[in-house]
N, C-alpha and C positions, 0 to 999 in steps of 0.2 A: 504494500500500500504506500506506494511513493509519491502520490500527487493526493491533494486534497481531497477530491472525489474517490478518490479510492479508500482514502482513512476514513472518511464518514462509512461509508458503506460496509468497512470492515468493524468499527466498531459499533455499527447498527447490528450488525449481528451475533458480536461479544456480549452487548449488554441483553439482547432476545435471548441467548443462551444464556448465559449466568446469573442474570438479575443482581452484582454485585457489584463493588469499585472496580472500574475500571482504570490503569495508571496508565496512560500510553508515552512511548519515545519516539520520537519522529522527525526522522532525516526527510525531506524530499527529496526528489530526483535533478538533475538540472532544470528541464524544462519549468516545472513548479517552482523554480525559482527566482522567475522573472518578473518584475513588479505587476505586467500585462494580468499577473495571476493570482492576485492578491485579494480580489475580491471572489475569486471561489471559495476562500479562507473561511467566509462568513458561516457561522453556526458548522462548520464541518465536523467539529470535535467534541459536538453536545452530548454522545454518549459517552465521554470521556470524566473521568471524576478528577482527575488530574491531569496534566501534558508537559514534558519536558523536552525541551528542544536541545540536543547536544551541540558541540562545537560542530558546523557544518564542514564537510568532506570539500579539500581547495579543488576548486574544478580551474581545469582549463579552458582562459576564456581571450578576448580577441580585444587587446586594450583600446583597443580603436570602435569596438561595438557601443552604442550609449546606450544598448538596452542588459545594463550589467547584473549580473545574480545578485539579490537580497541574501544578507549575512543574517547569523542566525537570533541575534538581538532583536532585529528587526522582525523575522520572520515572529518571534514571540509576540513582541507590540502587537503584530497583527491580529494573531488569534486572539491575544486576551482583548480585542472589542467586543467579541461572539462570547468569551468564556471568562467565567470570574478565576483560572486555575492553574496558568501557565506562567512555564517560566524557563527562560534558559540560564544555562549550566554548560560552561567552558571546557571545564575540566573535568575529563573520562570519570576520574574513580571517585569525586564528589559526587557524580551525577548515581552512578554506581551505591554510592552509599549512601545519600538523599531516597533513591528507590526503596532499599533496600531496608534501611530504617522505618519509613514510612507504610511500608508493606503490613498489611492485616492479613491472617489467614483467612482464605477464602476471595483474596482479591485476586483480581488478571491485570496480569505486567502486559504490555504486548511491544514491540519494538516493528515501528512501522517505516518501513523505505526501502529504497533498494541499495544499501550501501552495505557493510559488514559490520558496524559499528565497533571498529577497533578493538574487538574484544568482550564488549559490554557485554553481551548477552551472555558469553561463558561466564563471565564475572560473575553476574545477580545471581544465575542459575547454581551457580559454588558456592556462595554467602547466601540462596537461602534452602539448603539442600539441608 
């Protein structure tokens, strides 16, 4: 789920199955990262009970293009217009441990994009095993 329409839709269906907190992480892809696409943002993450946005993955990009990728600060400002719960997180293993902390039994972690997230998801998965 790397583009906005995709995360809503997947976590439409996290929250129909589990009826529980949902904590989502979520990279986008390039493309979803160009301002052009900032208003599909709106309400995309209402089934989300929380959202953290990590340090965005450096894309290569054309210094000379003016339609440049939104950094991941910004991408947060955006969603928390829609959402009262989001927040970006820089650094891997705070973000890591912010989850992981915050974690109730019975809640879904979900890590949404199409990137690898540098390890994260091994991480949470070994912190909360």
């Amino acid at each position: 789920a790397h583009s906005p329409t995709k995360a809503k839709a997947s976590l439409a269906t996290l929250k129909a199955i589990y009826k529980t907190n949902i904590r989502a992480i979520f990279e986008p892809n390039q493309g979803a990262r160009r301002p052009s696409m900032l208003d599909q943002y709106d309400a995309a993450f209402e089934d989300a009970t929380t959202i953290l946005i990590p340090r965005l993955t450096k894309l290569k990009t054309d210094p000379n293009n003016t339609d440049q990728p939104i950094a991941g600060a910004e991408l947060a400002q955006t969603i928390s217009k829609t959402h009262p719960n989001v927040q970006y997180i820089e650094d891997d293993d705070a973000l890591v441990r912010q989850i992981t902390e915050q974690a109730q039994p019975g809640d879904v972690i979900v890590f949404l994009g199409s990137h690898g997230f540098r390890g994260m998801i091994e991480d949470t998965v070994a912190i909360l095993q």
